[in-house]
matplotlib code that plots the C-alpha trace (Angstrom):
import matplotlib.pyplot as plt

x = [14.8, 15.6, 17.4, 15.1, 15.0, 13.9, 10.7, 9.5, 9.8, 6.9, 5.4, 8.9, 8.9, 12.3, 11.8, 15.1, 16.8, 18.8, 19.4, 21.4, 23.5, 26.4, 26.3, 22.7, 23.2, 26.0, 26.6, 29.8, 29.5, 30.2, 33.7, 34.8, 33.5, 34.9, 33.2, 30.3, 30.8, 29.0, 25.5, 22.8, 19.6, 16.9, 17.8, 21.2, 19.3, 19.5, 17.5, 18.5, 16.4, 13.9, 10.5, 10.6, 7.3, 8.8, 10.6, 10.5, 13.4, 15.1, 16.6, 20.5, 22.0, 22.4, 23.2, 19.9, 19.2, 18.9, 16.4, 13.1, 15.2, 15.5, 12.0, 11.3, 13.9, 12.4, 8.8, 10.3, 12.1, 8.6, 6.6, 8.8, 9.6, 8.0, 9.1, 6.0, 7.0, 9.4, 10.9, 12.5, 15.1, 13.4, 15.1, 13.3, 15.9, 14.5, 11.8, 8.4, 10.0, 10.3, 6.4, 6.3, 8.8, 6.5, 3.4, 5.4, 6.2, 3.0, 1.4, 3.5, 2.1, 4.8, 6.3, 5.4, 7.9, 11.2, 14.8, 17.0, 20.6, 20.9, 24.2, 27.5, 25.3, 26.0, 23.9, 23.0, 21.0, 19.5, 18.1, 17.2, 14.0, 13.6, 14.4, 11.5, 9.4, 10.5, 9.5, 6.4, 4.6, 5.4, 2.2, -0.2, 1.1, 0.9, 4.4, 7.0, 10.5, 13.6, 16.5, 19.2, 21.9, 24.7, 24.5, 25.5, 22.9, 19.9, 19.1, 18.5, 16.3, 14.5, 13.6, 13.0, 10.3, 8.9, 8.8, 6.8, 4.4, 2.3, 5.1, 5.9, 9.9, 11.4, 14.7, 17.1, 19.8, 18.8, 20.3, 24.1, 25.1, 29.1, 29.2, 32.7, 33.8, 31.2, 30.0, 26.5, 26.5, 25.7, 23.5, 21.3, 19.8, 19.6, 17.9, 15.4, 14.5, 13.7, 11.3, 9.5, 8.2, 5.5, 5.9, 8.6, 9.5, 12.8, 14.4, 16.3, 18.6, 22.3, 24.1, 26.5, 28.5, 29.2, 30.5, 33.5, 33.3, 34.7, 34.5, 31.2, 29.0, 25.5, 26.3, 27.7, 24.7, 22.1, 22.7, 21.6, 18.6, 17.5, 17.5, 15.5, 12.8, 12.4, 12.5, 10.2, 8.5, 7.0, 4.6, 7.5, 9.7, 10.3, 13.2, 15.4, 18.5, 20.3, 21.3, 23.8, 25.9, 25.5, 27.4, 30.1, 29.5, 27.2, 24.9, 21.6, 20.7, 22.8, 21.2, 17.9, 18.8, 20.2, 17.0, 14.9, 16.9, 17.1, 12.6, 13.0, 11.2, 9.1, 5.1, 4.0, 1.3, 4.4, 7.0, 4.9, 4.3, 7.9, 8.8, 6.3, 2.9, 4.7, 6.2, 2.8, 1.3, 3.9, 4.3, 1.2, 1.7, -0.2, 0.0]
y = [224.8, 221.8, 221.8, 221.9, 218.3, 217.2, 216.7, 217.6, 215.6, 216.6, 213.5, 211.5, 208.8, 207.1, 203.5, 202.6, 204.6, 203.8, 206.0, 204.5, 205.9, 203.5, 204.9, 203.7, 200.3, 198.0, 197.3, 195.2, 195.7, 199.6, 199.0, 198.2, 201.9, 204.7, 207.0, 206.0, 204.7, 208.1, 208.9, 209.6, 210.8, 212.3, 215.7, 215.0, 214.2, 216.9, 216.2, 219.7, 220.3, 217.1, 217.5, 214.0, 213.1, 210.2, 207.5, 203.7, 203.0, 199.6, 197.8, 198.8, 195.5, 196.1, 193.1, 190.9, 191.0, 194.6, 194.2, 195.2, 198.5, 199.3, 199.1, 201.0, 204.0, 204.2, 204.5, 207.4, 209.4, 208.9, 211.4, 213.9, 213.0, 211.7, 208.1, 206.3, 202.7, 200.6, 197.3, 195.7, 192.9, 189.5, 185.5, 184.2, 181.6, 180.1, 178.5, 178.2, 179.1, 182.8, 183.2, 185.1, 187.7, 188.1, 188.2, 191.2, 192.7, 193.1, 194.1, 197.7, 200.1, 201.0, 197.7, 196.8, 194.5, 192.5, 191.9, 189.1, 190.3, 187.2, 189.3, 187.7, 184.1, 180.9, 179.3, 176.8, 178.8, 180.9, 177.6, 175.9, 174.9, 176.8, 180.1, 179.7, 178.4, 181.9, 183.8, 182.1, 183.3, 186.9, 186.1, 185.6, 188.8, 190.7, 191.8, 192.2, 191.1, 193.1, 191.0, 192.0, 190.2, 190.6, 189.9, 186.3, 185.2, 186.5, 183.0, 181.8, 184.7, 183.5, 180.2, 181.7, 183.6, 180.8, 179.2, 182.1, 183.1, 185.0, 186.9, 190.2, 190.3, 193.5, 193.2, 195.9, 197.7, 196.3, 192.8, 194.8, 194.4, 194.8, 198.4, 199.2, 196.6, 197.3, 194.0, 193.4, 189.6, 187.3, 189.9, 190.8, 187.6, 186.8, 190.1, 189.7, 185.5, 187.2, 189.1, 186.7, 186.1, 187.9, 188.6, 190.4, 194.2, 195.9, 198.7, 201.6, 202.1, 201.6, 201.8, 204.5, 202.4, 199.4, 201.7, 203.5, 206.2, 208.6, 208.2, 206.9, 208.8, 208.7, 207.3, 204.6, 203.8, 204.1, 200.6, 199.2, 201.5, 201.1, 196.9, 196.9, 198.8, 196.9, 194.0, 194.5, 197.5, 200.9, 199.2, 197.0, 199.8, 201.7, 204.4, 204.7, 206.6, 203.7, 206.9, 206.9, 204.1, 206.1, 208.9, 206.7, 207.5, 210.3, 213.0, 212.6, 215.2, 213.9, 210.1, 211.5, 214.0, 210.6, 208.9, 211.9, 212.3, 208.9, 209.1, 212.3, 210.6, 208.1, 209.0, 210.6, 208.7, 205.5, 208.0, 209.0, 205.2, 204.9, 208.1, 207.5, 205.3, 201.9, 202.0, 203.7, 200.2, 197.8, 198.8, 199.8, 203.3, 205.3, 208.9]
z = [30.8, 28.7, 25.4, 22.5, 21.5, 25.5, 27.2, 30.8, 33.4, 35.5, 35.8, 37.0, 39.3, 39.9, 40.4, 41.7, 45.0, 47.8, 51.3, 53.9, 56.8, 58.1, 61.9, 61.3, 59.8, 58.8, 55.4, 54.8, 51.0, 51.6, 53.2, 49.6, 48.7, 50.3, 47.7, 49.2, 53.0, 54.3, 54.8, 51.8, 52.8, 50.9, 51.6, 49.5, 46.2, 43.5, 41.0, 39.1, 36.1, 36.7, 38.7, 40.4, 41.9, 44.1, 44.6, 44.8, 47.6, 47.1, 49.9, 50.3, 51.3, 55.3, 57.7, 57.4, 60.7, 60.6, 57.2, 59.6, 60.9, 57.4, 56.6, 59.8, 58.7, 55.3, 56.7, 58.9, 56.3, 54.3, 56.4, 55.1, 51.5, 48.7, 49.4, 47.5, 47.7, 49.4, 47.7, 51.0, 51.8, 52.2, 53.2, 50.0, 49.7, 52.6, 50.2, 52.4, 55.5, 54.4, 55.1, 58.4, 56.8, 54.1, 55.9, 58.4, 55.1, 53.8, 56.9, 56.2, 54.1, 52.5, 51.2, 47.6, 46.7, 48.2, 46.4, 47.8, 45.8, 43.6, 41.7, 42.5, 44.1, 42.7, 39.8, 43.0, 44.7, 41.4, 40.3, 43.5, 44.6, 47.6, 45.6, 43.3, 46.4, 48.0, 45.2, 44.3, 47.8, 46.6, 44.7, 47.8, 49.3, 45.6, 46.3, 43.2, 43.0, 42.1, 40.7, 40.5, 38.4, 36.3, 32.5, 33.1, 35.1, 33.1, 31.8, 35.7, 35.8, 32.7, 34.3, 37.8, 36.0, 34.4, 37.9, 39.0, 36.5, 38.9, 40.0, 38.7, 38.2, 38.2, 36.2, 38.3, 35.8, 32.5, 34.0, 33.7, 30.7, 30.3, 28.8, 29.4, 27.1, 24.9, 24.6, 23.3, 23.3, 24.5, 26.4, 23.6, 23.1, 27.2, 27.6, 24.7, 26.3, 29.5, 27.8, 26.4, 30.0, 30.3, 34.2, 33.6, 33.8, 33.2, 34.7, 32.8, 35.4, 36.7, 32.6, 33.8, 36.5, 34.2, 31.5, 32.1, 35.1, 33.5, 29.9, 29.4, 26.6, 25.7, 22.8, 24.5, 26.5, 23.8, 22.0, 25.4, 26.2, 22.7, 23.0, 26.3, 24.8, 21.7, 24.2, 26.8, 24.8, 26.4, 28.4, 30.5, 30.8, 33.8, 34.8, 37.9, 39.2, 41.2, 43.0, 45.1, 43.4, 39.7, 41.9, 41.2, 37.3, 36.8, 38.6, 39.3, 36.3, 33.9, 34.2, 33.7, 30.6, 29.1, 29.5, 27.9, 25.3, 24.4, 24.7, 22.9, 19.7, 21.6, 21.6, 24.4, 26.1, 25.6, 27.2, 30.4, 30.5, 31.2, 33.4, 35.6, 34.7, 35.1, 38.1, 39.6, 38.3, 38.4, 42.0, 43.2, 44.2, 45.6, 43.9]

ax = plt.figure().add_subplot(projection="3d")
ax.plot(x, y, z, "-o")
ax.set_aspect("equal")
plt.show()
């Protein structure tokens, strides 16, 4: 049962999961990794304490040319879990030329939305022309778009979204902020610009790996949670594990009693907008 001061998570979706399996795939960012250069399927998610209804799976960063064998897997694993939407890889720095990957994309039921890792690319390509071109067609397919940046970058992310005001951006990880050196700035004011975009949604996801593995506190985290929501308020919030990578940092459970405890005082019908409502809308889901 949960302490006194949580609430039920009956209605839960997680918005943000990744599986992958590197006899599967290849993905070169896992070498880097050993904690996590082994398989994680469905099956190895324990959720503990929290009734999740589904998940959003996010595209794990395999070789591009293996992107559609991703999708296919995912699609797979869905007949036997409650994998309810699929955000996959897409070439959308290819500008107009990333069409017929969209349009293949779209076709699958499963596919509501595409991320192209912008984290770690050059301001170049963030700002570029045939970035926003990619992004903009998102619109014609009503696909979203997961970015995913570090803390640095969210002002490129502020004028991509202005680019592509008919685009819903998904902002993965709270835009990863640096917790474990407790900085709040200039991240505060970069957060709260992005929000001002009203195509944009924010995830409260992926805290626990920027802070400190192992020393990391609520406490510490809360300062963050608590300026995302008075950005983007209730209704532009939506709540994700990042699981496998928060393995690094945290357990499933423990993610998600952070995030109830930190709604404990939140109104309700705002609260299951966030666990669960959000993502059902922002992504389309079908529950």
């Amino acid at each position: 049962m949960f302490a006194a001061n949580m609430r039920s998570s009956d209605d839960l979706i997680d918005s943000h999961i990744h599986f992958w399996d590197p006899a599967r795939l290849h993905y070169e960012w896992l070498e880097a990794i050993p904690a996590l250069r082994r398989p994680f399927a469905p099956t190895a998610v324990q959720t503990g304490r929290h009734d999740v209804a589904g998940y959003v799976f996010v595209q794990a960063d395999c070789r591009a040319d293996e992107a559609w064998a991703e999708v296919s897997w995912v699609g797979e694993l869905a007949r036997d879990h409650p994998i309810l939407g699929l955000v996959a890889y897409a070439g959308l720095h290819q500008g107009a030329a990333a069409r017929a990957e969209l349009e293949r994309l779209a076709a699958h039921p499963l596919v509501v939305g595409v991320r192209r890792l912008l984290q770690g690319e050059p301001d170049s390509l963030l700002i570029s022309e045939r970035l926003a071109a990619g992004v903009g067609l998102l619109a014609e397919f009503d696909l979203t778009f997961d970015a995913c940046v570090t803390h640095a970058q969210l002002p490129a992310v502020t004028r991509l979204a202005a680019r592509c005001p008919d685009v819903t951006i998904v902002l993965d990880h709270l835009g990863k902020p640096d917790v474990a050196g407790g900085r709040l700035d200039p991240w505060r004011a970069d957060l709260a610009a992005l929000a001002g975009r009203p195509n944009v949604v924010c995830k409260l996801s992926g805290l626990t790996t920027e802070a400190d593995h192992r020393t990391w506190t609520p406490a510490v985290l809360r300062p963050y949670l608590a300026h995302a929501l008075e950005c983007f308020g209730a209704e532009r919030c939506l709540v994700g594990s990042d699981w496998p990578v928060a393995t690094l940092a945290t357990s499933y459970e423990r993610w998600f009693d952070v995030v109830l405890e930190f709604l404990a005082d939140v109104p309700a019908p705002e609260r299951e907008a966030i666990l669960s409502g959000n993502a059902a809308r922002v992504y389309r889901l079908a529950r």
